[in-house]
N, C-alpha and C positions, 0 to 999 in steps of 0.2 A: 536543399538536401540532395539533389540532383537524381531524382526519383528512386534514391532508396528506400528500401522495406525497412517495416519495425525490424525484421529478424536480425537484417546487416545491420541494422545501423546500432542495436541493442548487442549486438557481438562487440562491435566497435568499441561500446561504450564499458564491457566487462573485460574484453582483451586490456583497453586502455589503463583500467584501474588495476590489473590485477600487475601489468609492468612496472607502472610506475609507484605501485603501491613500497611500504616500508617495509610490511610482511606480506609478502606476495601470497606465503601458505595461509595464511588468517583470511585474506582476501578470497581468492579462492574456495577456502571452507564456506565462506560467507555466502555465497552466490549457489556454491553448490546445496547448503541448505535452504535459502532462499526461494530455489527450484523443487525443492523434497526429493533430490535423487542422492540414493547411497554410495558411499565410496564401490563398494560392488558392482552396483549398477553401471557406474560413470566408467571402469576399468572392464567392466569385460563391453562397455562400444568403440571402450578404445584398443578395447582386445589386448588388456598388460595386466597384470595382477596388481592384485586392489594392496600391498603394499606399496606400487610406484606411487599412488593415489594417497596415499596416508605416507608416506616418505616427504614427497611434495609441502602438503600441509603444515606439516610437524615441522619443517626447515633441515631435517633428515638427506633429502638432498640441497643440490646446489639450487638456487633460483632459476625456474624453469624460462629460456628463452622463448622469444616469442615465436616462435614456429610451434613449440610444444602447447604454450597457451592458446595461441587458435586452435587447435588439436583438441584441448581442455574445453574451450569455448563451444566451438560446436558440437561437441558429442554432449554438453549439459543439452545445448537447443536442441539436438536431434531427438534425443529422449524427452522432451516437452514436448514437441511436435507429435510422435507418435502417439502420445496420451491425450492430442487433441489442441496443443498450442493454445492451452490458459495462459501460462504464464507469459508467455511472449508478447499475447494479445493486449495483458495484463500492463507490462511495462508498457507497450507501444503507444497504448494511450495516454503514460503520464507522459513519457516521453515527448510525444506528437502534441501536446499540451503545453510542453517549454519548460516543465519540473523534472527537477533532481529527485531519483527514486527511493532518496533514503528523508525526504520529506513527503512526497504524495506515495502512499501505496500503492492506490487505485483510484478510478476515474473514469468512471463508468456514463454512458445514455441506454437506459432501456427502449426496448422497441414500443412496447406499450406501458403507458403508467401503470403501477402497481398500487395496491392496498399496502398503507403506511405499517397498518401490524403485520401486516406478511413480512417486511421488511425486517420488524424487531423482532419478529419469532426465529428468522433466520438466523439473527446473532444475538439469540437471548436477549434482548434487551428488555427491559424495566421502562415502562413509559411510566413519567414523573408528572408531568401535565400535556393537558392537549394543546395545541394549536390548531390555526384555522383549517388546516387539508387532511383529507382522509386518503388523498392517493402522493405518489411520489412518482419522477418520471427518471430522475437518477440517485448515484450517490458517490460522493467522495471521501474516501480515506486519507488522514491527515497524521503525519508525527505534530502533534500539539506546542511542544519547546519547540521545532526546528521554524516551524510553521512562524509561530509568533515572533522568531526572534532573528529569521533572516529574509521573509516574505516584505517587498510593499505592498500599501494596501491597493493596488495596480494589481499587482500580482496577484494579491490575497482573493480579489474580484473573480479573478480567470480561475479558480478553486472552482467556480460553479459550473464552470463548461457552458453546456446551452443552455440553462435553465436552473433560476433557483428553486424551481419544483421540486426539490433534492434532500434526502441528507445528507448533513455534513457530521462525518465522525474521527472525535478528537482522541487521537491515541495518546498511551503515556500519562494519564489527565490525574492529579493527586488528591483535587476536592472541588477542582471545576470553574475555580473563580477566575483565574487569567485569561482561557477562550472564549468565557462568557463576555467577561467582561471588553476583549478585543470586536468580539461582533458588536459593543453596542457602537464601533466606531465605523463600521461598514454597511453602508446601506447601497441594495436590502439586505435582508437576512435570507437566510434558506428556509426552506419551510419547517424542517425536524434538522435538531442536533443530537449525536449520542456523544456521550462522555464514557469512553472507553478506560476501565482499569480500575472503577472506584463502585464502591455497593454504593445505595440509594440511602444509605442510613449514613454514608461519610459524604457525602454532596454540600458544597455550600450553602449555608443555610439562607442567602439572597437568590441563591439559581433559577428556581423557580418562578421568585417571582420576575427577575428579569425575563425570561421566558415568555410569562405571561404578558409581561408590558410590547416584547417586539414581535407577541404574535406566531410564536414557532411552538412546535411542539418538541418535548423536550425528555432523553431517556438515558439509561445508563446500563452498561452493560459489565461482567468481568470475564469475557470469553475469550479466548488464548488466543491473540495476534494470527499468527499462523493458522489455527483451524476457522477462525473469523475471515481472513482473508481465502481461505478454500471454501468455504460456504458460500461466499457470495459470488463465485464462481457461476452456480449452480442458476444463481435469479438471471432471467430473463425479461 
């Protein structure tokens, strides 16, 4: 990488997509919600009014060259950085991990292990059954389809980071049977898994007990992508 930072190397990687993208304004929108900064926001650090901002998007103008897209790129980072550089730090980990950020969310090591319900109170979650650990030491964020259907299981492995003292939570999930069912082929397992998007009452009705057979404890949540991923901002 020849000792660059998350910051350049996640500019890199959002200048790149947003050039060579099909809708560069789609792309664009995309990242800039992705960051939670408003077209306002993002126009007055770039000190132009927040229609160049929404012209841009909309395909209103021409496709912006790449002088302007770095210009775009780093006033998103700039404005993240001043709020404290979540999201940067955010990406840089799945990044510096070898994943595409539209598969890993997030990809976290805590400094100290936590208590597993701290965990699930953070993102609402519904614990379904227990498993064998009361603390967690990290936790990974998963799109569920991207996960299963373009990871090996090499790769699926490196989800854990240091430690499957972890949750693992499956985004996107419609009743829980296909990630379940992909962990029973990865050993080991993590210690808690949440199935994000589905109430406890539409769960596959084997979840549990596969749960119970590999030892994890196992939970469900339906809390909004985005405010889920700004909560766990917060855990240390």
């Amino acid at each position: 990488m020849g000792g660059r930072g998350p910051k350049r190397e996640l500019a890199e990687k959002i200048a790149g997509e947003i050039t060579l993208s099909d809708d560069p304004g789609a792309t664009l929108r995309k990242w800039r919600t992705d960051f939670d900064v408003s077209q306002t926001d993002l126009a007055a650090e770039l000190e132009v009014s927040s229609s160049v901002i929404s012209d841009y998007e909309s395909g209103r103008r021409e496709s912006p060259g790449i002088g302007v897209v770095r210009r775009l790129v780093d006033g998103l980072l700039a404005i993240d950085e001043r709020r404290g550089g979540d999201r940067i730090r955010q990406y840089g980990r799945v990044l510096s991990a070898g994943f595409e950020s539209d598969v890993v969310y997030d990809l976290r090591e805590y400094a100290t292990s936590m208590p597993l319900p701290r965990f699930y109170e953070t993102i609402e979650a519904t614990e379904v059954t227990g498993g064998g650990t009361e603390r967690i030491s990290g936790h990974t964020v998963i799109d569920s389809i991207r996960t299963i259907t373009r990871l090996s299981s090499e790769e699926f492995f490196r989800l854990y980071g240091q430690s499957t003292n972890r949750a693992l939570v499956f985004t996107g999930v419609t009743r829980g049977e296909s990630p379940l069912v992909a962990l029973r082929v990865v050993n080991p397992t993590p210690n808690a898994v949440v199935l994000h998007g589905l109430e406890r009452a539409d769960l596959w009705e084997h979840a549990a007990d596969l749960a119970r057979i590999d030892g994890y404890s196992l939970a469900t949540t339906t809390m909004d992508l985005d405010a889920m991923l700004d909560s766990l901002v917060s855990l240390e």
